[in-house]
Backbone as CSV, one residue per row, in Angstrom:
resi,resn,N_x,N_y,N_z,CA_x,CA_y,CA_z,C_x,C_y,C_z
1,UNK,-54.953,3.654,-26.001,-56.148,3.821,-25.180,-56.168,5.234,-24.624
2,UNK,-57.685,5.583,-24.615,-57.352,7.221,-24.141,-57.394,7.505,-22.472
3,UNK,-56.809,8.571,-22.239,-56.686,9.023,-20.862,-57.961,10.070,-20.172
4,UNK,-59.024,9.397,-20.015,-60.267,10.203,-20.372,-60.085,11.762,-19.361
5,UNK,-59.543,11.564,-18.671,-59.581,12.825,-18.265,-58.654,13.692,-18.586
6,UNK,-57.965,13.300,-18.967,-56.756,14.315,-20.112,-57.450,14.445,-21.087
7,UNK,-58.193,13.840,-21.722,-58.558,14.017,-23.147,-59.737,14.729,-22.747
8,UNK,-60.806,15.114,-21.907,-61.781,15.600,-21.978,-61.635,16.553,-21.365
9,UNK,-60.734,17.186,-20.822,-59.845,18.686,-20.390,-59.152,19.577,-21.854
10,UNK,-58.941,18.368,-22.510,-57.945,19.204,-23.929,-59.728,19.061,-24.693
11,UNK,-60.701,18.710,-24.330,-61.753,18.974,-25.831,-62.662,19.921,-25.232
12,UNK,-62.746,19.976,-23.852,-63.309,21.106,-23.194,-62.788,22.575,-23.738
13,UNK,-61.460,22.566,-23.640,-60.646,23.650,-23.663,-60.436,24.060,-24.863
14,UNK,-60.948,23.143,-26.133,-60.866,23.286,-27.421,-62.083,23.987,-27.579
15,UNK,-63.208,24.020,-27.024,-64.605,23.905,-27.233,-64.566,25.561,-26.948
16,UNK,-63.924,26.296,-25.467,-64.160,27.103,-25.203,-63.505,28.139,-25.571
17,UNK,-62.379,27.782,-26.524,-61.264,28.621,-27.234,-62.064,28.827,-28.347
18,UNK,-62.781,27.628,-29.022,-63.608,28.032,-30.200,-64.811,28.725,-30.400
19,UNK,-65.589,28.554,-28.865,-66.644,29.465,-28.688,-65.921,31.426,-28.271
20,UNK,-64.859,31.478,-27.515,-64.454,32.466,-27.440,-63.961,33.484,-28.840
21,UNK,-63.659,33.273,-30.029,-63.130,33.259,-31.088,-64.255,33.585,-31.489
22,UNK,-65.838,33.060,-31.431,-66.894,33.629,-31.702,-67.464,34.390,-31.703
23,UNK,-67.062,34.420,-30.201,-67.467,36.551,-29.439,-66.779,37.271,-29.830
24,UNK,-65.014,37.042,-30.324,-64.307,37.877,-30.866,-64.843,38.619,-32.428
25,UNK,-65.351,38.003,-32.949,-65.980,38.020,-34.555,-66.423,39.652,-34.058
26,UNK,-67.166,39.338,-32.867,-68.025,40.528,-33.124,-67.746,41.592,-31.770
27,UNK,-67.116,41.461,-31.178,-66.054,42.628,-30.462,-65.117,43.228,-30.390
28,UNK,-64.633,44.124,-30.252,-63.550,44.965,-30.689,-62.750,44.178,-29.461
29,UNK,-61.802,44.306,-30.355,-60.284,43.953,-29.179,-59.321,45.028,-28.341
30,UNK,-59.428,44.437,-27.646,-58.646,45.651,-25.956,-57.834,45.608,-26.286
31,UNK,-57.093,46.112,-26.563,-55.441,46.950,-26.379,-55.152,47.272,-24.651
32,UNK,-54.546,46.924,-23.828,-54.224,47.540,-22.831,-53.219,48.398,-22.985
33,UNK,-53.232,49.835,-23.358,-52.112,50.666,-22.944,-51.043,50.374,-21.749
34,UNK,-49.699,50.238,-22.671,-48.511,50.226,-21.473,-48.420,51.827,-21.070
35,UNK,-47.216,51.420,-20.137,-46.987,53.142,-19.491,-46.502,54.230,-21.127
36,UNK,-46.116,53.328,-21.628,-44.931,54.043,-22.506,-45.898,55.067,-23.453
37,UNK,-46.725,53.814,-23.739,-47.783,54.252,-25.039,-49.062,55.552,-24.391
38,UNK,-48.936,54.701,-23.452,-50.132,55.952,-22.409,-49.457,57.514,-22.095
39,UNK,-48.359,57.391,-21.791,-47.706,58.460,-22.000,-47.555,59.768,-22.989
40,UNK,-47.398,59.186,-24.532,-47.564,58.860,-25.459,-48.713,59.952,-25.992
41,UNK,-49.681,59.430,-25.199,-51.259,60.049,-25.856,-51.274,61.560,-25.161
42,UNK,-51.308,62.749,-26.195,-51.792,63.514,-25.365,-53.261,64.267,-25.764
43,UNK,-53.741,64.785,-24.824,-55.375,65.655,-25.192,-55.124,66.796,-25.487
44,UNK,-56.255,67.521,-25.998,-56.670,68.741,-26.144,-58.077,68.632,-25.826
45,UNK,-58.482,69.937,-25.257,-59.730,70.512,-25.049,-60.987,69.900,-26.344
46,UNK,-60.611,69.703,-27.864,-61.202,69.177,-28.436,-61.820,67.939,-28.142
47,UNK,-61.115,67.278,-27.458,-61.707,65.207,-27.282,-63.004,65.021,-26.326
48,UNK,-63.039,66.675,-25.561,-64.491,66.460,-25.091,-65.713,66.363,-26.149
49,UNK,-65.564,67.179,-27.495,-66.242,66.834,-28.325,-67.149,65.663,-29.187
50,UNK,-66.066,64.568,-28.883,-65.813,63.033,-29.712,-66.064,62.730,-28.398
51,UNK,-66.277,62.775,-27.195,-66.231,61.391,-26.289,-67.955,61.493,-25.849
52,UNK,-68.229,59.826,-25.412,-69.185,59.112,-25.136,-69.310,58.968,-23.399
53,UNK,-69.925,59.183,-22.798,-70.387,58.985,-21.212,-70.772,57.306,-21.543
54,UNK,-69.846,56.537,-20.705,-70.409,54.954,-20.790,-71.067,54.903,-19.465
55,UNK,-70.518,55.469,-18.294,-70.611,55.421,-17.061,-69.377,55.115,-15.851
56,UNK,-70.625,54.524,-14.432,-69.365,54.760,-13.409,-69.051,53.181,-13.007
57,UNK,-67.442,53.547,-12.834,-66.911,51.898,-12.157,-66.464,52.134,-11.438
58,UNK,-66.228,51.448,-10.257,-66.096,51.055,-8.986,-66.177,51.998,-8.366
59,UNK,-67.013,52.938,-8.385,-67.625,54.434,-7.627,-65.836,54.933,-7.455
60,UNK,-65.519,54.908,-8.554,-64.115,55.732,-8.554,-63.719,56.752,-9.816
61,UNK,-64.408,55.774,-10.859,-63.605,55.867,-12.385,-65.036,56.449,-13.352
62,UNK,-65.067,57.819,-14.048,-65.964,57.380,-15.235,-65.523,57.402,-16.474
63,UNK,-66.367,55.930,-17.117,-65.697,55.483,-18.080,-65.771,56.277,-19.383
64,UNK,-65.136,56.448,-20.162,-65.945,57.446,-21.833,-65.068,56.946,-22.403
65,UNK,-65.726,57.161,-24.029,-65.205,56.574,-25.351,-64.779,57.566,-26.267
66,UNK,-63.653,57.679,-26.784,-63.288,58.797,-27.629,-63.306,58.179,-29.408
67,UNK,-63.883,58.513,-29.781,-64.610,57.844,-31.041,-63.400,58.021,-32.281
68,UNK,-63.447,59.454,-32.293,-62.230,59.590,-33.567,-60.891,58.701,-32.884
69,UNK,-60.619,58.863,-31.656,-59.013,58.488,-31.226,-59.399,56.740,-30.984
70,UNK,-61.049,56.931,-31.221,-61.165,54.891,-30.140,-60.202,54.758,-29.120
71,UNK,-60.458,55.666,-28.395,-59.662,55.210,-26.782,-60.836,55.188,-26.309
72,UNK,-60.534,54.301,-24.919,-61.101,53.466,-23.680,-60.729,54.892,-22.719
73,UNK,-61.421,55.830,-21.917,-60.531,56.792,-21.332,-61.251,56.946,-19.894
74,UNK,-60.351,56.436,-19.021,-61.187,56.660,-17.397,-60.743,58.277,-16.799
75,UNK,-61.859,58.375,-16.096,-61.709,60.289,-15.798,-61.876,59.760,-14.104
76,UNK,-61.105,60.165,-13.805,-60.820,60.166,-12.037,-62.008,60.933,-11.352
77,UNK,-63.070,60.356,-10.768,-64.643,61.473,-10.642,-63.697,62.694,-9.471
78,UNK,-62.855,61.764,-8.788,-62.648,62.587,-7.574,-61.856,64.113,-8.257
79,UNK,-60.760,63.734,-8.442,-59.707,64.952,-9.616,-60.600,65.548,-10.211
80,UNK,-61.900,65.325,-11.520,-62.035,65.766,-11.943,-62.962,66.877,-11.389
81,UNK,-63.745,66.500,-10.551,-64.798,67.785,-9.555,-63.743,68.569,-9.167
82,UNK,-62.696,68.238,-8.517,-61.820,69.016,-7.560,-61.853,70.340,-8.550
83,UNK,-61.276,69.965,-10.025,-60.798,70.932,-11.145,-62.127,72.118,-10.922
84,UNK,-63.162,71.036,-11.379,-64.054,71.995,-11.806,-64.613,73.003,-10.353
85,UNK,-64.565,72.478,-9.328,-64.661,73.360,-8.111,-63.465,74.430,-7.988
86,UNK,-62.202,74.174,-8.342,-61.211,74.718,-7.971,-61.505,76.277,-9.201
87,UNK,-61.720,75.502,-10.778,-61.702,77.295,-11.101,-63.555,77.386,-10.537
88,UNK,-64.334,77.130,-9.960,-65.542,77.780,-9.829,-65.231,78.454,-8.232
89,UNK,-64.413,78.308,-7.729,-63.848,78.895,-6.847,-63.058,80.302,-6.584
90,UNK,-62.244,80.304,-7.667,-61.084,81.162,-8.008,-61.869,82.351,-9.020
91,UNK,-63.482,81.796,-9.687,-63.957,83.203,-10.083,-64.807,83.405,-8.793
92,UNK,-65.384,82.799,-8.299,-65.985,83.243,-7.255,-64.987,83.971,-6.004
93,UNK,-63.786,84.085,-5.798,-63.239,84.606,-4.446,-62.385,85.497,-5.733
94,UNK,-61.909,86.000,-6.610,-60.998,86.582,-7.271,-62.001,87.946,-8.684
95,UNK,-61.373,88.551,-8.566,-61.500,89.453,-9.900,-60.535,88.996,-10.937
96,UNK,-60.702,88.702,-12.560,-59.787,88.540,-13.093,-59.840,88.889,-14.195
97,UNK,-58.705,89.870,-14.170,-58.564,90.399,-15.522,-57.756,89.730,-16.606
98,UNK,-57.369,90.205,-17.859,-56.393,89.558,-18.814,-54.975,89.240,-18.243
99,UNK,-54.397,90.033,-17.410,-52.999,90.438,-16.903,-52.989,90.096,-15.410
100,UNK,-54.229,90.383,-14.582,-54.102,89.919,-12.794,-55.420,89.385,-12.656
101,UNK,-54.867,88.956,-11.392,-55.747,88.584,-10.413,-56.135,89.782,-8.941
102,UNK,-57.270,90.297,-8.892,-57.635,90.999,-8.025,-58.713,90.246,-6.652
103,UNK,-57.647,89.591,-5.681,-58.550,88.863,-4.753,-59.767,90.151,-3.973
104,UNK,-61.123,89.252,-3.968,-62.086,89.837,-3.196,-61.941,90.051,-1.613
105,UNK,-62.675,91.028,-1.017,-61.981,90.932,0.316,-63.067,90.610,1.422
106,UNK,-63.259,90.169,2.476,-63.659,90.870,3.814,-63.881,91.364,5.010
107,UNK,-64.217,92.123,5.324,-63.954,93.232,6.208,-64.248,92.476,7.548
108,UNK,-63.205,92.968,8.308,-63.199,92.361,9.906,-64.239,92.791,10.791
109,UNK,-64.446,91.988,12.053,-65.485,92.682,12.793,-64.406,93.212,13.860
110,UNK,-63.385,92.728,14.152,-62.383,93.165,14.956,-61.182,93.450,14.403
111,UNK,-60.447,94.543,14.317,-58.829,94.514,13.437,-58.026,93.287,14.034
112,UNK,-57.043,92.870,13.509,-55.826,92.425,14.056,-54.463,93.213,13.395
113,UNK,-54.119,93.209,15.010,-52.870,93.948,15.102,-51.737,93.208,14.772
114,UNK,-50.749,93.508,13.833,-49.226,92.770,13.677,-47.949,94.077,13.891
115,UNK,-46.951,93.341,14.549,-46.226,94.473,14.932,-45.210,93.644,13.720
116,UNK,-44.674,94.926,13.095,-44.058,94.772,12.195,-41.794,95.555,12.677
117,UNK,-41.389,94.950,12.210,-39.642,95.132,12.121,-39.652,96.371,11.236
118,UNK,-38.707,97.424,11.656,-38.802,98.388,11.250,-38.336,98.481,9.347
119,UNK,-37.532,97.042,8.860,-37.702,96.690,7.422,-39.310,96.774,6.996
120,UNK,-39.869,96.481,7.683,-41.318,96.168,7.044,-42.190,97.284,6.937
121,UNK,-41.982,98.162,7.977,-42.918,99.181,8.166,-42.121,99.933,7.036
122,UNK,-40.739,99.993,6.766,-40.166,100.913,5.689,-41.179,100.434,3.857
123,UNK,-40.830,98.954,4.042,-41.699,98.348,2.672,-42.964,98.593,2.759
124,UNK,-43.943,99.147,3.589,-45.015,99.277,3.603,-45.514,101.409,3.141
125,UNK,-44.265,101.709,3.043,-44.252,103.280,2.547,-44.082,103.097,1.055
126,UNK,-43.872,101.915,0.324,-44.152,101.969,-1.188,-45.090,101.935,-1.365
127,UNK,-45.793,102.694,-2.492,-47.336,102.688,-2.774,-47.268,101.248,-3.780
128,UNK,-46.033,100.878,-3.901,-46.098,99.523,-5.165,-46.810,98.462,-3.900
129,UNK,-45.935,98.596,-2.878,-46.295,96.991,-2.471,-48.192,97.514,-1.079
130,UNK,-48.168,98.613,-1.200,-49.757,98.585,-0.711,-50.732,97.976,-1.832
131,UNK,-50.237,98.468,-3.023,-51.136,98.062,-3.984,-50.731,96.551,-4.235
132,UNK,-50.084,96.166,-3.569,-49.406,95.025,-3.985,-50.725,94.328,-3.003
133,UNK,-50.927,94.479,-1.649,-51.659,93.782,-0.643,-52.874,94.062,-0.918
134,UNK,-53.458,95.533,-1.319,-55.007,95.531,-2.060,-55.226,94.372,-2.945
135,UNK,-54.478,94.040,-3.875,-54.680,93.343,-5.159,-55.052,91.726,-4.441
136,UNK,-54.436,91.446,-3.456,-54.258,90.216,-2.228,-55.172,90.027,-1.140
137,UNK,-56.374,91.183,-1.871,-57.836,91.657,-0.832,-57.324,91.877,1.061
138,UNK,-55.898,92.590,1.068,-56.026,92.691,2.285,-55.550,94.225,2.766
139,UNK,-56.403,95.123,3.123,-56.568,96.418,3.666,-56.325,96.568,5.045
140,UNK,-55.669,97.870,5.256,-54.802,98.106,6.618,-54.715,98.961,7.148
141,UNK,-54.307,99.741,8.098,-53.875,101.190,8.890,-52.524,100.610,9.386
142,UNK,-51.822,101.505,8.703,-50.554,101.609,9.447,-50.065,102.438,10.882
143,UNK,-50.036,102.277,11.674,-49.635,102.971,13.192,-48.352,102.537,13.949
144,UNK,-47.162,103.544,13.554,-46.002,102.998,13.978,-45.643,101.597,13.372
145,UNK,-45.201,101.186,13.882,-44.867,99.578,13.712,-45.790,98.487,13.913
146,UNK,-46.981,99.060,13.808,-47.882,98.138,13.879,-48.720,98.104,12.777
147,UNK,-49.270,96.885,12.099,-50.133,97.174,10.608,-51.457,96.551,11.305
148,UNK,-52.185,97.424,11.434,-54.003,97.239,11.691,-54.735,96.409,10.573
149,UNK,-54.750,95.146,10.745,-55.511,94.558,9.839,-56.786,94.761,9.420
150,UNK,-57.809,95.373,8.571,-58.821,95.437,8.843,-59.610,94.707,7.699
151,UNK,-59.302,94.208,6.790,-59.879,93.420,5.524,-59.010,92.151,5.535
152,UNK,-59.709,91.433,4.963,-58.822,90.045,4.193,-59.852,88.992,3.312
153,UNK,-58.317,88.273,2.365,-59.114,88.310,1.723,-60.371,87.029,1.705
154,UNK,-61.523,87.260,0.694,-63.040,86.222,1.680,-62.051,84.796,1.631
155,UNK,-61.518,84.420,0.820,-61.211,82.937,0.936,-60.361,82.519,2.178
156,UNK,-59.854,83.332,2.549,-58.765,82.609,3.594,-60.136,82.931,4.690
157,UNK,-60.985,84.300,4.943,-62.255,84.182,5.898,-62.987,83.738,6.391
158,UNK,-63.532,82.576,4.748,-64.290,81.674,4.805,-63.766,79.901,5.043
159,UNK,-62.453,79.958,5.098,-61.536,79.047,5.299,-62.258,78.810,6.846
160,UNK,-61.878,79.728,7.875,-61.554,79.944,8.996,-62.888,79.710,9.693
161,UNK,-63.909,81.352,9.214,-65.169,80.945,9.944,-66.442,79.899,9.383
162,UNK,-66.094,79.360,8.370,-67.146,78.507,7.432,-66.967,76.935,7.951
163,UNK,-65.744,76.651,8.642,-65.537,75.686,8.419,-64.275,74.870,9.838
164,UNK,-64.913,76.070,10.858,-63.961,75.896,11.988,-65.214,76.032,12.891
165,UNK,-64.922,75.244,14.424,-65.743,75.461,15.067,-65.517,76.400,16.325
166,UNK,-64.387,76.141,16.641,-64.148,76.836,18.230,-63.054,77.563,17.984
167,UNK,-62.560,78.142,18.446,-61.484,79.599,18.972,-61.352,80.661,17.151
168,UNK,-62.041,80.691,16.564,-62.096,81.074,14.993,-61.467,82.698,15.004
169,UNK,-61.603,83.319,15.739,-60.562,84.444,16.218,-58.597,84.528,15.980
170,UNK,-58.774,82.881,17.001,-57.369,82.927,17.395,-56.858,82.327,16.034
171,UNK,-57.534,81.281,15.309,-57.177,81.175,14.128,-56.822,81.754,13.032
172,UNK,-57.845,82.594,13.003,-58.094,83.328,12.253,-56.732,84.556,11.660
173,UNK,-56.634,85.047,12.991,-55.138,86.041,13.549,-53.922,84.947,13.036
174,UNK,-53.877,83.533,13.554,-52.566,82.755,13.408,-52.517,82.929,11.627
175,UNK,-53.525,82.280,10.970,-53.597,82.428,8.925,-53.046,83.432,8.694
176,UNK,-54.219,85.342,9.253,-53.625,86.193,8.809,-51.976,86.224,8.624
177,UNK,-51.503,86.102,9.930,-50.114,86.651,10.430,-48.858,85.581,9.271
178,UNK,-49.510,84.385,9.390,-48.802,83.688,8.651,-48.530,84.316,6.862
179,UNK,-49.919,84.777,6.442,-49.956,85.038,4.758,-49.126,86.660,5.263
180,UNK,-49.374,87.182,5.883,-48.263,88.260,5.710,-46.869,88.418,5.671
181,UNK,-46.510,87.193,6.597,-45.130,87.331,6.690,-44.634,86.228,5.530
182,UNK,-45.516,85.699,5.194,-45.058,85.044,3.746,-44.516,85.911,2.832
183,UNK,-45.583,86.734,2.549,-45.519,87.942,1.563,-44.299,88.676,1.903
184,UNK,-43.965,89.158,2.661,-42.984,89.824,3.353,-41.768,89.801,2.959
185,UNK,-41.784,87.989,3.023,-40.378,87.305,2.899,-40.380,87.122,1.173
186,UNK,-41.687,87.408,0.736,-41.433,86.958,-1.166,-40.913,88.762,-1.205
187,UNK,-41.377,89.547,-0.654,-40.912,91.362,-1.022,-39.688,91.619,-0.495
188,UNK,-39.305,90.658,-0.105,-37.778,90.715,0.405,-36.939,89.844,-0.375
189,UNK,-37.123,89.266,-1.030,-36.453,88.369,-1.314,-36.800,88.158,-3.242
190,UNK,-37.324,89.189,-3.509,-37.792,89.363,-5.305,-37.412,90.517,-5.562
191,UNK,-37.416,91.095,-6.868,-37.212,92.322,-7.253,-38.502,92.938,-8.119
192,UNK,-39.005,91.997,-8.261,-40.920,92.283,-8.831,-41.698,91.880,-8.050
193,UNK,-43.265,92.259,-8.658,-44.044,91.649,-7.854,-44.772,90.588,-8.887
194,UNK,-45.077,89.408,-8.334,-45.379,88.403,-9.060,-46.622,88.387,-8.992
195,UNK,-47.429,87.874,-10.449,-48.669,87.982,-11.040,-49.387,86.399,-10.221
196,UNK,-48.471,85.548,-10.035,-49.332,84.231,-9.831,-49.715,84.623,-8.490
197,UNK,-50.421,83.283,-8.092,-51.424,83.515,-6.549,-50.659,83.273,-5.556
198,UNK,-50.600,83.597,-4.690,-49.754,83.160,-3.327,-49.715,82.256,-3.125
199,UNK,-48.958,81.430,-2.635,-48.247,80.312,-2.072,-49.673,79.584,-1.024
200,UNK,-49.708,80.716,-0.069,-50.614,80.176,1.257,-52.423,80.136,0.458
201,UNK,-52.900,81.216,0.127,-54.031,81.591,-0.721,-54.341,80.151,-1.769
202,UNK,-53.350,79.968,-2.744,-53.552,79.180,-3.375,-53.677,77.240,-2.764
203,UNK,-53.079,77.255,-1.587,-53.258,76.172,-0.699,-54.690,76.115,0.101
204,UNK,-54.995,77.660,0.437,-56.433,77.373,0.985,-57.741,76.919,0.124
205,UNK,-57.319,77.861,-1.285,-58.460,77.431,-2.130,-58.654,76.037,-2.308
206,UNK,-57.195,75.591,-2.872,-57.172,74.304,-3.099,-57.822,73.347,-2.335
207,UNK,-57.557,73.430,-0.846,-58.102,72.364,0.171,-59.852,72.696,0.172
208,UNK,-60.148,73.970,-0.068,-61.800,73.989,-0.133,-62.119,73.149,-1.479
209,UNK,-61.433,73.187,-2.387,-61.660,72.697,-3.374,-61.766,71.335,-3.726
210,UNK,-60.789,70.692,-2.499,-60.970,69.222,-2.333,-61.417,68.618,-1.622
211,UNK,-62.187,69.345,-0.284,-62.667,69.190,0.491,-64.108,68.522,0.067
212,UNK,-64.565,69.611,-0.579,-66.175,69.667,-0.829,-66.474,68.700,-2.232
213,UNK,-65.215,68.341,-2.939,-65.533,67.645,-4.193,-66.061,66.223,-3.842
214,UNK,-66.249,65.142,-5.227,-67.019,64.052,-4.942,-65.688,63.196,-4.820
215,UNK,-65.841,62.101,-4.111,-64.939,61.263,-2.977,-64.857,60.014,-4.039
216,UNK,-64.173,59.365,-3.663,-64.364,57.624,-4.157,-65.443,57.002,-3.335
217,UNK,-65.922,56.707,-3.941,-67.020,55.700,-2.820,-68.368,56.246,-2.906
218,UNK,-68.450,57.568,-3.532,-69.630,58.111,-4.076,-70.313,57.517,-5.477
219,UNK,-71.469,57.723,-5.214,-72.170,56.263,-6.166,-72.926,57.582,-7.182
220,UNK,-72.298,57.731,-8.581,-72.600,58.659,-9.734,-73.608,57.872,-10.938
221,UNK,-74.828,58.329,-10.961,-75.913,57.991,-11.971,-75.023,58.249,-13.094
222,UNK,-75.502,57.511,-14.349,-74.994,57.917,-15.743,-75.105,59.327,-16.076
223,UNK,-76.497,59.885,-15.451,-76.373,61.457,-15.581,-75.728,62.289,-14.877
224,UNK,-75.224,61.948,-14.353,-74.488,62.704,-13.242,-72.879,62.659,-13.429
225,UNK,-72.430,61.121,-14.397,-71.509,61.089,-14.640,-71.246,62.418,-16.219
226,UNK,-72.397,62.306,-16.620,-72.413,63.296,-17.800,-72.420,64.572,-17.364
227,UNK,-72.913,65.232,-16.512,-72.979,66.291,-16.082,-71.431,66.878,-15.255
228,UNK,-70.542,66.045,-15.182,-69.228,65.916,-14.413,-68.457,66.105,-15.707
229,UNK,-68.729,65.492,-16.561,-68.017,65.881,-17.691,-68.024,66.501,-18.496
230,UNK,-69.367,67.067,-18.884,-69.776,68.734,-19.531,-69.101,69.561,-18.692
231,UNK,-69.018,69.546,-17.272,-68.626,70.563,-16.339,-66.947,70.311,-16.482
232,UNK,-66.512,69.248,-16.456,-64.718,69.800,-16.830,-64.687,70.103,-18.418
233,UNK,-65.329,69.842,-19.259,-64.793,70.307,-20.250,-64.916,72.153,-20.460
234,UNK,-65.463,72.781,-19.749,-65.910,74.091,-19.460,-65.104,74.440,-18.813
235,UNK,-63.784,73.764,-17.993,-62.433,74.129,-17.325,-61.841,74.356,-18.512
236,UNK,-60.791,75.930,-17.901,-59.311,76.209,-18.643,-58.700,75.213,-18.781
237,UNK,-58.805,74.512,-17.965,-57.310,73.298,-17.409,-57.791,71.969,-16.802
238,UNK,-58.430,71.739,-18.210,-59.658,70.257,-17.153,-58.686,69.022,-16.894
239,UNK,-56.971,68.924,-17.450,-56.577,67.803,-17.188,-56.011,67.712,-16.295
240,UNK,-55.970,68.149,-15.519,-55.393,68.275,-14.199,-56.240,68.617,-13.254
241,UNK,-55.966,68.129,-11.608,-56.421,68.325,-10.529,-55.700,69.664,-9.572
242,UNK,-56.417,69.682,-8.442,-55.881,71.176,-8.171,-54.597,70.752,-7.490
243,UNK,-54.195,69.477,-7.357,-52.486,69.252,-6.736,-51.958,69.119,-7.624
244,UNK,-52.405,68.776,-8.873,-51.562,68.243,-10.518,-51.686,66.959,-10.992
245,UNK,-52.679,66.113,-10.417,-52.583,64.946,-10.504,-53.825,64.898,-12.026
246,UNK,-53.315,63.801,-12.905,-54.595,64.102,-13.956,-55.725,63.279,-13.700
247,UNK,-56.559,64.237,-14.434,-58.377,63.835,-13.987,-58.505,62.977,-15.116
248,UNK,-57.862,62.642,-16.318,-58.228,61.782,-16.658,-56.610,60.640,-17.773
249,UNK,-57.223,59.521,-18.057,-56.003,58.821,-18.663,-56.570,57.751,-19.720
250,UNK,-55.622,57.829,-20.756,-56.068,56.652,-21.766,-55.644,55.357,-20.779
251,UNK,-56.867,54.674,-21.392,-56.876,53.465,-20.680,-56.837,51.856,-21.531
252,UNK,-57.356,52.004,-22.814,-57.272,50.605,-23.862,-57.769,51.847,-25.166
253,UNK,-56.710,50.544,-26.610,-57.279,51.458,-27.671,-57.773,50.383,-28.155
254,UNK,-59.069,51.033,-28.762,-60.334,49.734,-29.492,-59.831,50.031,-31.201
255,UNK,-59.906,48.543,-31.410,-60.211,49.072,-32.964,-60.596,46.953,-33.399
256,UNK,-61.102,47.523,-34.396,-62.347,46.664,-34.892,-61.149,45.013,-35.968
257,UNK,-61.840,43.957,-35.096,-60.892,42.743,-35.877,-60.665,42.509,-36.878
258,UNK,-59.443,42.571,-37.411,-59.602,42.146,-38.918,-60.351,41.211,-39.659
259,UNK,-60.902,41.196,-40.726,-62.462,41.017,-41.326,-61.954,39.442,-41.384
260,UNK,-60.568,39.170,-41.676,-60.137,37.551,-41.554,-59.592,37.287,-40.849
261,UNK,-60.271,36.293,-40.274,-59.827,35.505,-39.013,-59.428,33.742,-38.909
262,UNK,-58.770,33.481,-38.742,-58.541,31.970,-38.482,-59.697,31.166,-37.340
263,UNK,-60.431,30.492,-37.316,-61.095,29.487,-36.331,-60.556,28.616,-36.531
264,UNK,-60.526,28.150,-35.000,-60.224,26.735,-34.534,-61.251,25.541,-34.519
265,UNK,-61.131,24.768,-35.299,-61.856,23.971,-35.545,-62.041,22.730,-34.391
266,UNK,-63.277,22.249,-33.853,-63.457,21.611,-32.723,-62.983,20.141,-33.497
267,UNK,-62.287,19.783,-32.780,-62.230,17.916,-32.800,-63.286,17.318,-33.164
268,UNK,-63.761,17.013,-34.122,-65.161,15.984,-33.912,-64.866,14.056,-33.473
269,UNK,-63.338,13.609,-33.949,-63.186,12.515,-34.038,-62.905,12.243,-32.445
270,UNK,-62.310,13.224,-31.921,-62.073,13.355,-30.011,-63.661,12.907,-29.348
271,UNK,-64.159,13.978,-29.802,-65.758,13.710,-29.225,-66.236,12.037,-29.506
272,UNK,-65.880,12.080,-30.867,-66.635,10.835,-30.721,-66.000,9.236,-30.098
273,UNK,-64.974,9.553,-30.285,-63.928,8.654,-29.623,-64.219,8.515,-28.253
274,UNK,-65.367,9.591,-27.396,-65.370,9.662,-25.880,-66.454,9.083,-25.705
């Protein structure tokens, strides 16, 4: 004798395994990438070519399809603006040639004064390391032991007065004093002068850069998700964010069911037995 509710749980469950198997016929099957395999995958600047704008999920992620590779590939909206702000930043505040970087500068309405250790005022009689602080957009008068600030460069400027409200002076003086004696301690402590960006400089850009980018929780039209992604692929360095984190990751690999498939055949003698 049958156990009708056992038995009409196992023909339910037959029913919906066999209707599922149906949809499979005609959908590609998810692969979920493990860590190992995700790892695994790497890009080139080419895959912007091959990929598809599907759109945005959970106002975090946009989704795209890489056609030759059939990866599933989510692009981090937040990381990936940061990128593309960060180099639209770095040509906008920098000169750049093949070999340097020549930061832009500007000019104070008031000097600031730093009294300098008589090591410093000696390092400041090389014409290497003046040209060293021009190149760092920051211009000076030397007087005794004191270095007259009178330029700096716009990004750390616009750091300060763009985006500060009250005492922007006293701030202003605390940044300077700080990026100098940074420098100071790298000309003391190197035997060249190094081509990459400063330590402090490259922290300010960065934070403008992440400041002003698009957030999680920001709600991106399909065009807008496309327009985010024409714009990193136009980055030197679109896979990465301006802390290093990547803007984008394989996420499932699609590929199409084999043409033979097994179905599960529904019970008919169950059914009718009920």
């Amino acid at each position: 004798m049958f156990d009708l509710k056992t038995d009409v749980n196992g023909v339910l469950d037959e029913l919906y395994s066999a209707k599922c198997k149906n949809y499979e016929m005609i959908c590609p099957i998810l692969l979920p990438l493990g860590i190992n395999q995700a790892s695994a995958i790497t890009f080139s600047k080419h895959i912007f070519n091959e990929i598809t704008v599907i759109g945005s999920v959970d106002k975090k992620f946009v989704v795209v399809y890489a056609k030759l590779k059939k990866l599933l590939i989510i692009i981090d909206q937040h990381a990936a603006h940061e990128r593309v702000r960060l180099e639209m930043l770095m040509n906008e505040y920098t000169h750049q040639e093949i070999e340097e970087v020549t930061f832009k500068q500007s000019k104070l309405k008031k000097t600031i004064p730093l009294k300098l250790s008589s090591d410093e005022v000696r390092c400041l009689s090389s014409k290497d390391v003046n040209n060293h602080f021009r190149k760092l957009g920051v211009s000076y008068n030397l007087q005794g032991n004191c270095m007259d600030i009178v330029a700096v460069p716009t990004c750390l400027y616009n750091n300060v007065f763009e985006n500060v409200d009250t005492e922007k002076d006293k701030l202003l003086k605390l940044f300077v004093s700080s990026f100098i004696k940074e420098e100071f301690d790298f000309l003391k402590n190197s035997r060249c002068f190094s081509k990459t960006i400063p330590n402090f400089l490259n922290k300010i850009i960065n934070h403008e850069a992440c400041r002003g980018a698009i957030k999680f929780g920001d709600v991106l039209t399909t065009e807008a998700c496309q327009n985010l992604v024409q714009s990193l692929s136009l980055c030197k360095l679109p896979f990465q964010c301006a802390h290093g984190r990547p803007t984008m990751v394989p996420l499932t690999n699609m590929r199409k069911m084999p043409p033979k498939v097994e179905r599960q055949k529904v019970n008919l003698k169950k059914l009718k037995a009920l």
